[in-house]
DRENMARTOR-35064 format. One record per residue: residue in one letter; x, y, z of N, C-alpha, C, O in turn; residue number from 1. Coordinates in steps of 0.2 Angstrom, whole numbers, plus 5000, padded with zeros to 4 digits. Example, Ala and Ser with C-alpha at 12.3 -4.5 7.8 and 13.67 -1.06 7.14 Angstrom:
BEGIN
{a, {5066, 4972, 5039}, {5062, 4978, 5039}, {5066, 4984, 5039}, {5071, 4983, 5042}, 1}
{s, {5064, 4989, 5035}, {5068, 4995, 5036}, {5064, 5000, 5039}, {5067, 5006, 5040}, 2}
This chain:
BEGIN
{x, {5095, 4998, 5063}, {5089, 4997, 5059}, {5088, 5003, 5055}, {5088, 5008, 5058}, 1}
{x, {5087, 5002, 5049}, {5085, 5009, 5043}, {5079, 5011, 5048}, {5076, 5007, 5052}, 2}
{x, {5078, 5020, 5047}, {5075, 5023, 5050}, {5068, 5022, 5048}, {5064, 5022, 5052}, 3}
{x, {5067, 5023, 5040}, {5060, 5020, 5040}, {5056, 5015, 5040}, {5051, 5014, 5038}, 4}
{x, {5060, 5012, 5042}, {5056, 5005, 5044}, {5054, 5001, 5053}, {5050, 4998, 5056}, 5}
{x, {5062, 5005, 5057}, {5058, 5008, 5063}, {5052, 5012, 5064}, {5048, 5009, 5068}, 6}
{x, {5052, 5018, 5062}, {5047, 5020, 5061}, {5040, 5017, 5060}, {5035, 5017, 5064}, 7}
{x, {5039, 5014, 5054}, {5034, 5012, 5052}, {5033, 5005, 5059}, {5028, 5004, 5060}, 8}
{x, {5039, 5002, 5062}, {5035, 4997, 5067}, {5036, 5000, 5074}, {5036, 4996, 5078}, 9}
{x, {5036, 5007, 5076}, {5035, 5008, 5080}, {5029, 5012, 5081}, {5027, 5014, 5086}, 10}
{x, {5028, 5014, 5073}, {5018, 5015, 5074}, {5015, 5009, 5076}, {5013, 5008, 5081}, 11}
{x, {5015, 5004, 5071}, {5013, 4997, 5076}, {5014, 4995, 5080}, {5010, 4990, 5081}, 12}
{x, {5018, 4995, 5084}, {5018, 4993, 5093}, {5014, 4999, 5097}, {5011, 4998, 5102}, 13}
{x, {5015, 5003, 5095}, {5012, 5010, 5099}, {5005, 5008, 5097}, {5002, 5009, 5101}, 14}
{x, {5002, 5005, 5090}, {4995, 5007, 5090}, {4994, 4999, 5094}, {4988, 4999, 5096}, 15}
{x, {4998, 4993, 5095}, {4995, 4989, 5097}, {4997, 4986, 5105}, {4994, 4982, 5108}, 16}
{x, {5001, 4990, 5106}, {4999, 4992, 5114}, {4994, 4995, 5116}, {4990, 4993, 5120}, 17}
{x, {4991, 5002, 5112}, {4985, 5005, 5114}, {4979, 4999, 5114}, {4976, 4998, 5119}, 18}
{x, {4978, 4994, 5108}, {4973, 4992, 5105}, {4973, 4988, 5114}, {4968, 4989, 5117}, 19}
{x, {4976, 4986, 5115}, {4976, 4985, 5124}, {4970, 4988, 5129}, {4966, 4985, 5132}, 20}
{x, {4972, 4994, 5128}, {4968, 5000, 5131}, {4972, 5007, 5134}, {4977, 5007, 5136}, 21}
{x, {4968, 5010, 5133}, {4971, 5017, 5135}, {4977, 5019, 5139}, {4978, 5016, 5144}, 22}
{x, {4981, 5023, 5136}, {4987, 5023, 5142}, {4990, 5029, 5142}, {4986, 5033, 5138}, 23}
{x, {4996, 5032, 5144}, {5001, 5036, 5145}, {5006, 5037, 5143}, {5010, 5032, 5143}, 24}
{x, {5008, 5043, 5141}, {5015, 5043, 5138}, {5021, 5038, 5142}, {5023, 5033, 5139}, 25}
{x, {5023, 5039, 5148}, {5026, 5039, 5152}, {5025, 5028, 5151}, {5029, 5023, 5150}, 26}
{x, {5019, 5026, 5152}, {5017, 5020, 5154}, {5019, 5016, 5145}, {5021, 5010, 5144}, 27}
{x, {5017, 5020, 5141}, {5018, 5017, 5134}, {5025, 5016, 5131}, {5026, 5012, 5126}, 28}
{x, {5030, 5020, 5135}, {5036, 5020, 5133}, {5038, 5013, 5138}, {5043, 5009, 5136}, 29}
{x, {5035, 5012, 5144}, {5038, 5005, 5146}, {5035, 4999, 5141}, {5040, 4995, 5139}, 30}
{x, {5029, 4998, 5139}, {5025, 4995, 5136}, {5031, 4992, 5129}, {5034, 4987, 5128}, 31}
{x, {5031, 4997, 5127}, {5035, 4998, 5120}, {5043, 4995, 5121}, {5046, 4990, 5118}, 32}
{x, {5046, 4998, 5124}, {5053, 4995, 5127}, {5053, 4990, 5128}, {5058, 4987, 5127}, 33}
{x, {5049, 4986, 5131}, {5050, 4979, 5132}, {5051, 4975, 5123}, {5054, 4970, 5123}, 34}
{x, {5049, 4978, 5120}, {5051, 4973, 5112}, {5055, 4977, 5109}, {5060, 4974, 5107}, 35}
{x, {5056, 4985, 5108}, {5060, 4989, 5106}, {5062, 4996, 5110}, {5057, 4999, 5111}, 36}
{x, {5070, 4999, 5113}, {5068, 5005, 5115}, {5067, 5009, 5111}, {5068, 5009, 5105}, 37}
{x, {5062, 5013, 5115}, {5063, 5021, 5113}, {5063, 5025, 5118}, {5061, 5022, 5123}, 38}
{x, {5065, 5031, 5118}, {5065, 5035, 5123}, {5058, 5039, 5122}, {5054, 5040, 5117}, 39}
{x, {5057, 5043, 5128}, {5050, 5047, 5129}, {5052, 5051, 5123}, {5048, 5049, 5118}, 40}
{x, {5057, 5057, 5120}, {5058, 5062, 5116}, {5059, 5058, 5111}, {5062, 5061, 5106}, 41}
{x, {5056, 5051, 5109}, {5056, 5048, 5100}, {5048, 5047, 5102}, {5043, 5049, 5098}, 42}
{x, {5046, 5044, 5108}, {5039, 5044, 5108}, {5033, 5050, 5107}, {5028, 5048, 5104}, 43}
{x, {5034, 5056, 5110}, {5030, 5060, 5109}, {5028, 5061, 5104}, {5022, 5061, 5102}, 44}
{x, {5037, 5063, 5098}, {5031, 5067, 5093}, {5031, 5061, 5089}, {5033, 5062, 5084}, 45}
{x, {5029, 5056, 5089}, {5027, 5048, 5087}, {5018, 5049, 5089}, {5014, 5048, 5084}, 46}
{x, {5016, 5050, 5096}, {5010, 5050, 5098}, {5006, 5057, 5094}, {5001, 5056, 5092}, 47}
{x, {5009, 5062, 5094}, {5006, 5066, 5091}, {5004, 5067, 5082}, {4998, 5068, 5079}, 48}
{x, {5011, 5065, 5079}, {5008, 5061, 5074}, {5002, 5056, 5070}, {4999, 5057, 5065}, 49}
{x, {5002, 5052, 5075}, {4998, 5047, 5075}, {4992, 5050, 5077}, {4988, 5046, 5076}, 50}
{x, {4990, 5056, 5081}, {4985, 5060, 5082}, {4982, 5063, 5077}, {4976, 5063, 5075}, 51}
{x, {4987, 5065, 5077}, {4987, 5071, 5068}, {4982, 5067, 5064}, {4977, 5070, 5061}, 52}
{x, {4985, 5062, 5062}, {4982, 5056, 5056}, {4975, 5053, 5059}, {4973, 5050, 5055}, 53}
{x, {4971, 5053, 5065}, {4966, 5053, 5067}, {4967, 5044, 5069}, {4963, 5040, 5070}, 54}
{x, {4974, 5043, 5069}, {4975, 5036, 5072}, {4973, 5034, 5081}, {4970, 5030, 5083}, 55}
{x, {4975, 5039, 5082}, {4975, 5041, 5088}, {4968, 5046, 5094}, {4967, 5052, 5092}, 56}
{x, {4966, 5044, 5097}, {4963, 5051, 5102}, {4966, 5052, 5107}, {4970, 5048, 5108}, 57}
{x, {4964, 5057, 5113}, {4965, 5057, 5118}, {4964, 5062, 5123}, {4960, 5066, 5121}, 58}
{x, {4964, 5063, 5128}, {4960, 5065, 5135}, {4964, 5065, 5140}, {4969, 5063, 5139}, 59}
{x, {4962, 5069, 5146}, {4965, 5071, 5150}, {4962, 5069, 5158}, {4959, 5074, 5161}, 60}
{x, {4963, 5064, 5161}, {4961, 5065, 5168}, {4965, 5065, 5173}, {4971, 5064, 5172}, 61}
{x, {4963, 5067, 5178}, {4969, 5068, 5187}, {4969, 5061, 5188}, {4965, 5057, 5188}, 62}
{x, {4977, 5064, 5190}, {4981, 5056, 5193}, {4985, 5063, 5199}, {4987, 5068, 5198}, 63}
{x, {4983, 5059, 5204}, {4986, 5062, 5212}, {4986, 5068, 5212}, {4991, 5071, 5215}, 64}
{x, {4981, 5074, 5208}, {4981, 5080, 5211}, {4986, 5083, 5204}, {4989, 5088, 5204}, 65}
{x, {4987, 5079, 5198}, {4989, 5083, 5192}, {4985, 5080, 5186}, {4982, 5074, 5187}, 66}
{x, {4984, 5083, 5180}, {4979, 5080, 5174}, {4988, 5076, 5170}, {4993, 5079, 5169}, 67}
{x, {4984, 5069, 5169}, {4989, 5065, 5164}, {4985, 5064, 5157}, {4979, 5062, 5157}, 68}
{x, {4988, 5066, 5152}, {4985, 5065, 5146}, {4986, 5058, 5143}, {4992, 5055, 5142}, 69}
{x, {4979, 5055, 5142}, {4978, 5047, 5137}, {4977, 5046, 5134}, {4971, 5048, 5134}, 70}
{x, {4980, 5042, 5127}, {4981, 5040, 5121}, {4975, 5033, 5120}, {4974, 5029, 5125}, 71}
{x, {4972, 5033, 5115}, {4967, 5028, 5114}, {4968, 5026, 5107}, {4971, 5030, 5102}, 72}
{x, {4966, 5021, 5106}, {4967, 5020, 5098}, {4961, 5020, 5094}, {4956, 5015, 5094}, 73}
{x, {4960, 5025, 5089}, {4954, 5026, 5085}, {4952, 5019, 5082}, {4956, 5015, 5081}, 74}
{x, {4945, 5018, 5079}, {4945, 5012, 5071}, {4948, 5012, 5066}, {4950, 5007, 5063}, 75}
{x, {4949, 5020, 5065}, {4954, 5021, 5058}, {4963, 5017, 5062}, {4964, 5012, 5059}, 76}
{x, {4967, 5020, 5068}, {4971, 5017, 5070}, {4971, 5008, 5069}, {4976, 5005, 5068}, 77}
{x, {4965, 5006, 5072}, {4964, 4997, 5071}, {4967, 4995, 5066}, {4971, 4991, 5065}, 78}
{x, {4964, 5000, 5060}, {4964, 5000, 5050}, {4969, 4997, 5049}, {4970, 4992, 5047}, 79}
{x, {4976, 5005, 5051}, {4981, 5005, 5050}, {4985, 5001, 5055}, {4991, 5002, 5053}, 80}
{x, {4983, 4997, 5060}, {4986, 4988, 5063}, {4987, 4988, 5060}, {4992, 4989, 5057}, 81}
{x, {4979, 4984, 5056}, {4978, 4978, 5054}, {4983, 4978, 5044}, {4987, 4974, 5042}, 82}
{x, {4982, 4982, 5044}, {4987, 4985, 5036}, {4993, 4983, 5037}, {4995, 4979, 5033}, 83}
{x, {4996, 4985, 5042}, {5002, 4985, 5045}, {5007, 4975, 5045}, {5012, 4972, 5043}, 84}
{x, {5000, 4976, 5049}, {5000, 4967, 5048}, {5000, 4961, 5042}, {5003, 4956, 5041}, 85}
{x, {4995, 4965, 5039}, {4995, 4960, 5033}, {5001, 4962, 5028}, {5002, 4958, 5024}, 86}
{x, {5005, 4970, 5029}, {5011, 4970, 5026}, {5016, 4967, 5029}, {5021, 4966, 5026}, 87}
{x, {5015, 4964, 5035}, {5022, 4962, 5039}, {5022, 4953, 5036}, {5027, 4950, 5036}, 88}
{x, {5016, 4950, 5034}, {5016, 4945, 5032}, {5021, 4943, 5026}, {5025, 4939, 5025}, 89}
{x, {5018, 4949, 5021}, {5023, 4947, 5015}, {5031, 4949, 5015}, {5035, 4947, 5011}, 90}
{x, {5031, 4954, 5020}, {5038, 4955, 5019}, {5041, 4946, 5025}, {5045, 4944, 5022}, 91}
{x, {5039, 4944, 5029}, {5040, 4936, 5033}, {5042, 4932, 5024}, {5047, 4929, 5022}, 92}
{x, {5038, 4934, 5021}, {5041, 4929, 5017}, {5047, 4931, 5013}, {5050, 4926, 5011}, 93}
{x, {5050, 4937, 5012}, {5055, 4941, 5009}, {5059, 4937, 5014}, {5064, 4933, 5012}, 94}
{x, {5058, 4938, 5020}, {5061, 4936, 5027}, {5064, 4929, 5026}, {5070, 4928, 5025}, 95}
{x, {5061, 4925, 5026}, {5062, 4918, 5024}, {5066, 4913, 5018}, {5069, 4908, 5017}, 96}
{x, {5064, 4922, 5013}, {5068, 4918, 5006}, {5076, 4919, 5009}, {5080, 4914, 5009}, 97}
{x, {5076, 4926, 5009}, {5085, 4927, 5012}, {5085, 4924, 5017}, {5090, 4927, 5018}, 98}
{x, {5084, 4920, 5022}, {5086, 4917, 5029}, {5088, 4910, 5025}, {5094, 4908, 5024}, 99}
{x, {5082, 4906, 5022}, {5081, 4901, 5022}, {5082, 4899, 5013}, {5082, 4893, 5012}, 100}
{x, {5081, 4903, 5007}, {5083, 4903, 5002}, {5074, 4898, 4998}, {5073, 4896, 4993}, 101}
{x, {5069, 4898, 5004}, {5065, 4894, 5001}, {5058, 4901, 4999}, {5058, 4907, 5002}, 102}
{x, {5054, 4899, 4996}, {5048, 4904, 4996}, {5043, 4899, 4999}, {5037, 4901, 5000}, 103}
């Protein structure tokens, strides 16, 4: 798959896994895996990016006597779902035309 366009759908799985609820690296990478791999070293600087741009927040609480830090999805994050979505419709129909030659 061209690299920017994974990209761009695995800010959208990532941001709509979150839109779920809160999670973890570790846990977000199985989340995400089940429709596309990635590995934790493509996930990180993915999550931090996506921080960077205020897609994203996150926090820090103890799990078993260590702090795990968690990922949340901002409103502006939703924004960029929802955008994401309504471009994925138009390219379904790009999709369609070459699959099926109809518009």
């Amino acid at each position: 798959m061209e690299v920017q366009l994974k990209k761009g759908i695995l800010d959208a799985l990532i941001l709509a896994v979150l839109r779920e609820g809160d999670s973890y690296g570790y846990k977000i990478v199985q989340d995400v895996s089940r429709i596309m791999y990635v590995s934790e070293s493509t996930l990180y600087p993915i999550l931090r990016r996506l921080e960077s741009a205020g897609f994203l927040r996150t926090y820090q609480m103890e799990y078993h006597g260590r702090m795990r830090k968690y990922y949340g999805v901002t409103p502006r994050g939703l924004g960029k779902l929802n955008s994401f979505v309504e471009e994925w419709k138009d390219l379904m129909k790009v999709y369609d035309f070459i699959l099926y030659g109809r518009v």
